[in-house]
N, C-alpha and C positions, 0 to 999 in steps of 0.2 A: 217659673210661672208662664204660661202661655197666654200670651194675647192677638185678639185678635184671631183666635184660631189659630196663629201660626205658631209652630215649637219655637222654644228659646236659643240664644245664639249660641254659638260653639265655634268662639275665634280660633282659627288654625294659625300655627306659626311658619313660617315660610318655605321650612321642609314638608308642610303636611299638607300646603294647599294643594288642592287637586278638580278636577270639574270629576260632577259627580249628575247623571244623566241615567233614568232621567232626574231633574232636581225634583225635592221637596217643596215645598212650598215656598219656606224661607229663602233658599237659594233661588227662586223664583224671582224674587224680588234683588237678592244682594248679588244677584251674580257669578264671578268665581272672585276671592279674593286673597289676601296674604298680610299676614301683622306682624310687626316685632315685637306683637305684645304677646309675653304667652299668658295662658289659663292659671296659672297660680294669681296671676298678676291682675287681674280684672278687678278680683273687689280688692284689691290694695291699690298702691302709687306704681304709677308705672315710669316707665324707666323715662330720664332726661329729655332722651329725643326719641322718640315712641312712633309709628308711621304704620297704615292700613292701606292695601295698594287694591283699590276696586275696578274690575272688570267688564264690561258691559259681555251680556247672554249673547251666545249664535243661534241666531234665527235659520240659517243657512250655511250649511259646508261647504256650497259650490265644488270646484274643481281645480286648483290650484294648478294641478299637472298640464289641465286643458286651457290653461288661462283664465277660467272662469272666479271672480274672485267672490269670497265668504261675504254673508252679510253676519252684521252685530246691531245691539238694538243703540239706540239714539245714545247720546252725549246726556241728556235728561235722566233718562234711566239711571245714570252713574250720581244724579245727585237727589235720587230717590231712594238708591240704596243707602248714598250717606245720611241722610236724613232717618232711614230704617235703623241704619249703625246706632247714631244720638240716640234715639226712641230708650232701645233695648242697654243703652248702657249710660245708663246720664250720670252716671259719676266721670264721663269724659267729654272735649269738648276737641275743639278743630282751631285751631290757630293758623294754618296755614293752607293752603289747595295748591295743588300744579297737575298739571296734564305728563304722564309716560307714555314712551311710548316704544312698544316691544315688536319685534318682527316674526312673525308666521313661519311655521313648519311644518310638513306633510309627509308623507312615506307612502307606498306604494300601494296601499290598502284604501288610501286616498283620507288618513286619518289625520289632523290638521290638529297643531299644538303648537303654543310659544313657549317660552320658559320665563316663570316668574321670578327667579332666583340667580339666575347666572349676571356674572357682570361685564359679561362680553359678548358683543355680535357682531356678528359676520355679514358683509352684504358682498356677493359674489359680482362679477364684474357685468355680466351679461345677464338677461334670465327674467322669469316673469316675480317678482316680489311682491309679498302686501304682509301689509302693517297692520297693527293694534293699537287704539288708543285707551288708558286708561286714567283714572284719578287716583290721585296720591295724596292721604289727607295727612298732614303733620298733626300730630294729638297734643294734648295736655290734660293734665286732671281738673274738671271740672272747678272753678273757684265756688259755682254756686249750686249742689249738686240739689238740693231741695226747690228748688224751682225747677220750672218748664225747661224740658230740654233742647238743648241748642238745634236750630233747624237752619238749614241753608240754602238759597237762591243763585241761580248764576243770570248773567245776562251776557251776547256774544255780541260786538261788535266788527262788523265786517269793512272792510275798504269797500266803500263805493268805485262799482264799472263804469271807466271811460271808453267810449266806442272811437279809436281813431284809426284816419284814414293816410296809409302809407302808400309810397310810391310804388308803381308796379316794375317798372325796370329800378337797375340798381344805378345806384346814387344816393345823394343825400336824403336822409331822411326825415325831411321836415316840410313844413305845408302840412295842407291836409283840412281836415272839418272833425273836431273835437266837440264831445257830446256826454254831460256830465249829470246827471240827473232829468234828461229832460228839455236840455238847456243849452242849444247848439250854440260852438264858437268857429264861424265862418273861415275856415283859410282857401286855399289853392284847393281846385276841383283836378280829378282823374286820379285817385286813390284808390288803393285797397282798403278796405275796412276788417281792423282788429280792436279784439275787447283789451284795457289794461286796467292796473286799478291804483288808484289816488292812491297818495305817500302816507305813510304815519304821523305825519304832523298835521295833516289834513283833517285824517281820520279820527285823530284824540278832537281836534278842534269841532270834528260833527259832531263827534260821542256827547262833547260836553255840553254845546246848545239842546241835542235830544233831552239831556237826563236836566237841567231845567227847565225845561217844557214837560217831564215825566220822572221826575225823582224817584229813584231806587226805594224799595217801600222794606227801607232798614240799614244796615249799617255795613260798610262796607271790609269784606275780611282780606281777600288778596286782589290785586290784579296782575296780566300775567298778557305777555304776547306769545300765541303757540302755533309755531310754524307749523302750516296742513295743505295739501296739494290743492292749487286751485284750477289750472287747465291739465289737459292730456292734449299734448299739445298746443292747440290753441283753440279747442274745444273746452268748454268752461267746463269745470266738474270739480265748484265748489262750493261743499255743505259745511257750515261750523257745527252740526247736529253728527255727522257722522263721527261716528269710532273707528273705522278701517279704510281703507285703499290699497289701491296697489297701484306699480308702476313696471314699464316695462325699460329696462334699463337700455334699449337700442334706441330709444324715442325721449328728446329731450324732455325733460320735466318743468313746472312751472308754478314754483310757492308762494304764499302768502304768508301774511301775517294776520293775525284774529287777534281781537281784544277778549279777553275774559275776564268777567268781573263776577268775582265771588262774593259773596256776602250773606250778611246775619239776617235772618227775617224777622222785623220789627217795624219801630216808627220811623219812618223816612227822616236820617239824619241829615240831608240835603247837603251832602259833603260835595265840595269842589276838588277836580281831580287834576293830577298833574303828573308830569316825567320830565327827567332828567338823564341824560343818556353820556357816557362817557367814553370817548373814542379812541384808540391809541394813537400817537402821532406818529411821524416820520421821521427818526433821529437820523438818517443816513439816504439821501438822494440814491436812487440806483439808476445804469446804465443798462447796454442793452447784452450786458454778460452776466449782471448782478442786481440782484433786485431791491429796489426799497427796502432798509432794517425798519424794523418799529419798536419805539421803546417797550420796554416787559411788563410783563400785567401788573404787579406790584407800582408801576407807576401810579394806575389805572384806580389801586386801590387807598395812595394815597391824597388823590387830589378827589376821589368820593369823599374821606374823612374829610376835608377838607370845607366840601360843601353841604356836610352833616351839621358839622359846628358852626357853620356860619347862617343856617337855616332851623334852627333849632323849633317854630313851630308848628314844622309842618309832620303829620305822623305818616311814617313811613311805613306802607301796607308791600312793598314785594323791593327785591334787591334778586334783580336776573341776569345772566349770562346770555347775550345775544350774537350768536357767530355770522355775521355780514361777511357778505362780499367784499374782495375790492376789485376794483374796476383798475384799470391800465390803460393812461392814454399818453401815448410820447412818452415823457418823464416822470408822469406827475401819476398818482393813484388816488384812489378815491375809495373811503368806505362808506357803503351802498346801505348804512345801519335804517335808513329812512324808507329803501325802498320797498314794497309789497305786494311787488313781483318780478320773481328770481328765477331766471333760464340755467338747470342744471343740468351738464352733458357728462356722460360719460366719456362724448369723443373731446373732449376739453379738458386741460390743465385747468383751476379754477383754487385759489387764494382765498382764507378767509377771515377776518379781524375778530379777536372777542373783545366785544364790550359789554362795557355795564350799563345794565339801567333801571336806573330806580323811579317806581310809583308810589305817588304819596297823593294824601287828601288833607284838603283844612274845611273844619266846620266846627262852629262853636257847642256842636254837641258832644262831640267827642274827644276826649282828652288827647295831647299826643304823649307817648311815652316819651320821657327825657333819654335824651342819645347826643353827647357832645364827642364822641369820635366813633369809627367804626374800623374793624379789621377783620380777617377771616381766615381759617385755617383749612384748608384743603386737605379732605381723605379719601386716598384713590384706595383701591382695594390691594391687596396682598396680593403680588407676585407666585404662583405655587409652580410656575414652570413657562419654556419659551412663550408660549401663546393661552396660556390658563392662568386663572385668578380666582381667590377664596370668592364667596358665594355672598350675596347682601346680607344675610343673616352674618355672618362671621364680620361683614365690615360692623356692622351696625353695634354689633358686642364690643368690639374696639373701640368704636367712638364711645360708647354708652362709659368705657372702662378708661378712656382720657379724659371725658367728662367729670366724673367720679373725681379724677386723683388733680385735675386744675379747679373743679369747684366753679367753672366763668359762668356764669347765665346767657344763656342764648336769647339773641337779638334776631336770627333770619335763617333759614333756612334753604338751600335750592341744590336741584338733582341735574349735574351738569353730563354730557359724552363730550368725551376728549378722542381725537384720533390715535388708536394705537399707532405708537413708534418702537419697532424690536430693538433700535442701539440704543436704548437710554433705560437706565436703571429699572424704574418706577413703573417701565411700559408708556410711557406719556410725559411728552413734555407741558410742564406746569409753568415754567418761567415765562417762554415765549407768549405775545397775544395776539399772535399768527398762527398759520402753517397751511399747509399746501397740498389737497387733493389731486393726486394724481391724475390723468385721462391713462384711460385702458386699462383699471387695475381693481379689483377687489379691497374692502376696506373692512379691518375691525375696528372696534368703536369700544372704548371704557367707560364704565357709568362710576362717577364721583361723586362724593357728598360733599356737598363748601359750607361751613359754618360761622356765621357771622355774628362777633360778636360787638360790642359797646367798650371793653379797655382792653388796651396791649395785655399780651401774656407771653410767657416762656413757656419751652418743650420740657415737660416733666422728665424725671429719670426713666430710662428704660426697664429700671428695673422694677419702677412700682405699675409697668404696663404687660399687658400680656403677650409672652412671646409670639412672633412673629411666623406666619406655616412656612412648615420647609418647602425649598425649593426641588422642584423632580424635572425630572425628564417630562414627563407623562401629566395628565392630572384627569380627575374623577369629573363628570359629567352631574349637570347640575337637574334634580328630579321637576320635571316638567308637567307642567298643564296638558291633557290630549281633549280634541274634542269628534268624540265618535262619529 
């Protein structure tokens, strides 16, 4: 049935998505997008862990080749399609949000495509690059499909710009005139004047005065920090609104951190918000041949159980993977999990810690889900050759198919990139919660799924799982997005 004048949906499955220019009307609105849900499956239950990956529209092809980079429509857009999505299908609902984010391709016709499906990318060592941002919406089958369907708000919180003033000659760098809203703090005169931006603890502690002066008008579904470029150099060029960038990989780069807060639109549950951030430590001093060990992520994930059970009220809306810096001074290192602006060089070796970190809320309106332990199961994708990997659709069947034969209910959700490593099994090392970007060197990058769940479990037999793709020499190219 048509509403609205627009025809009705027709979810594509991950091999089918494709831009389709010019669009229809509907794709006017949704974008280009990609499901793990297919068409038989709509009006029935869909599958355990179910995911719709939405696209924001190109407004502009630009010129890649000439360095001129694409425009895409707003970060809004992305949550007007999801809202479109609910409309047309309210036997489903959204449990979860996070931001992807895929890398730009062109050819010589000047015809510019990412690929929605592959689970590896490439960033060459030098060269003019630019990115795509998308939303990634975790589903579930609606519990209440006879009412109004679920609609969703976001709100973007940014780090506040300090203006400070550094030495002109080299030396130390301290003194200066620091200027924080408005709000000069007087030091030493004869500086340069640079823009930086307040820390993540700063910035959770602004977010949460704001939103009791202006309470979220409903209830609150993920939050989420999503790393986005904020200078080109030390020229600011940072939008939370945009979906794409680019960067020029000879000219250092310089990231942020954004708060995104997703949520239900309803009656302002006037929830109070919070994080918890868990950091690896340093089991092993290093010298100047050997560098700091850090204990292994599995630490990382038992001292979270830890402060699950011993925090039992508070409900826990996001469980994310955050890869920090570390900094190196003398002997001693430091993970930079706080800071929320990050100088990235090519011409630099540069170290990076995964941590955890959990966002939670308490308010007497909403229940929290009972959770006295947490653990998670990490699914990289299938191996089919040196530098190739099955495709997200093929991972997604496999979990959907360990799902199935463990029966665990899922607790959380999140879409990690791991550094590819060619001497280790897997393509990636999972144990370490380090590892080490090279200077001077082109990087691929694996996209993983980590499922988190609420009690211990065991690895089912392999034999009630689906075998594993073979391994080749070679391997098939994954069908992509073009946009004319």
């Amino acid at each position: 049935m048509e509403k609205d004048g627009l025809p009705p949906p027709f979810p594509l499955t991950a091999d089918e998505a494709a831009f389709r220019l010019p669009p229809p009307s509907y794709e006017d609105i949704m974008g280009v997008y990609q499901t793990s849900i297919k068409e038989v499956e709509i009006s029935r239950d869909i599958p355990t862990l179910a995911y719709i990956d939405l696209m924001p529209k190109c407004i502009s092809s630009g010129n890649i080749a000439g360095n001129v980079a694409p425009k895409f429509g707003d970060y809004s857009t992305l949550i007007d399609a999801a809202n479109r999505f609910l409309i047309d299908n309210p036997n489903m609902a959204i449990w979860k949000c996070e931001s992807v984010t895929k890398k730009l391709s062109w050819d010589k016709k000047g015809t510019i495509s990412y690929e929605l499906n592959t689970m590896i990318r490439h960033e060459a060592t030098f060269g003019f690059l630019v990115f795509i941002k998308g939303l990634r919406l975790w589903l579930t089958k609606d519990p209440n499909p006879r009412g109004p369907p679920q609609q969703i708000g976001l709100k973007n919180i940014v780090p506040r710009k300090m203006s400070v003033e550094m030495p002109t000659r080299r030396g130390y760098y301290g003194g200066g005139k620091v200027t924080i809203d408005g709000e000069q703090y007087k030091m030493t005169n004869g500086f340069n004047q640079i823009e930086v931006l307040e820390n993540l603890r700063d910035t959770m502690a602004n977010m949460k005065e704001t939103l009791e002066n202006d309470p979220l008008p409903g209830t609150i579904l993920t939050i989420e920090t999503d790393r986005i470029k904020a200078y080109d150099q030390f020229k600011s060029d940072l939008d939370p609104e945009s979906t794409s960038w680019s960067e020029n990989k000879s000219r250092f780069r310089r990231f942020t951190q954004v708060i995104r807060i997703f949520y239900i639109k309803g009656t302002p549950a006037k929830e109070e918000i919070g994080y918890e951030e868990f950091v690896p430590e340093v089991c092993a001093v290093g010298d100047s041949l050997k560098p700091a060990q850090f204990e292994p992520f599995e630490n990382l994930m038992t001292r979270l159980a830890y402060w699950v059970s011993a925090n039992k009220g508070q409900r826990i809306v996001n469980i994310q993977q955050y890869d920090a810096i570390v900094n190196k001074y003398f002997h001693d290192v430091e993970v930079c999990s706080d800071s929320t602006d990050d100088f990235i060089s090519t011409f630099q070796e540069q170290r990076f810690a995964r941590t955890l970190r959990v966002f939670y809320t308490k308010s007497s309106a909403v229940r929290a889900l009972p959770a006295n332990f947490i653990t998670c199961r990490l699914f990289i994708p299938a191996r089919t050759g040196p530098r190739t990997f099955e495709c997200m659709t093929q991972t997604m069947n496999r979990i959907d198919a360990w799902l199935n034969v463990t029966g665990l209910p899922i607790f959380s959700v999140e879409t990690v990139e791991l550094l590819f490593n060619d001497h280790t099994p897997l393509g990636a090392d999972c144990v370490k919660s380090d590892y080490k970007a090279q200077q001077l060197s082109g990087k691929h990058w694996i996209t993983a799924i980590r499922v988190y769940f609420t009690t211990p479990f065991s690895e089912p037999n392999l034999d009630l799982l689906p075998p594993l793709p073979v391994y080749m020499t070679g391997g098939s190219k994954s069908k992509s997005c073009n946009i004319l």
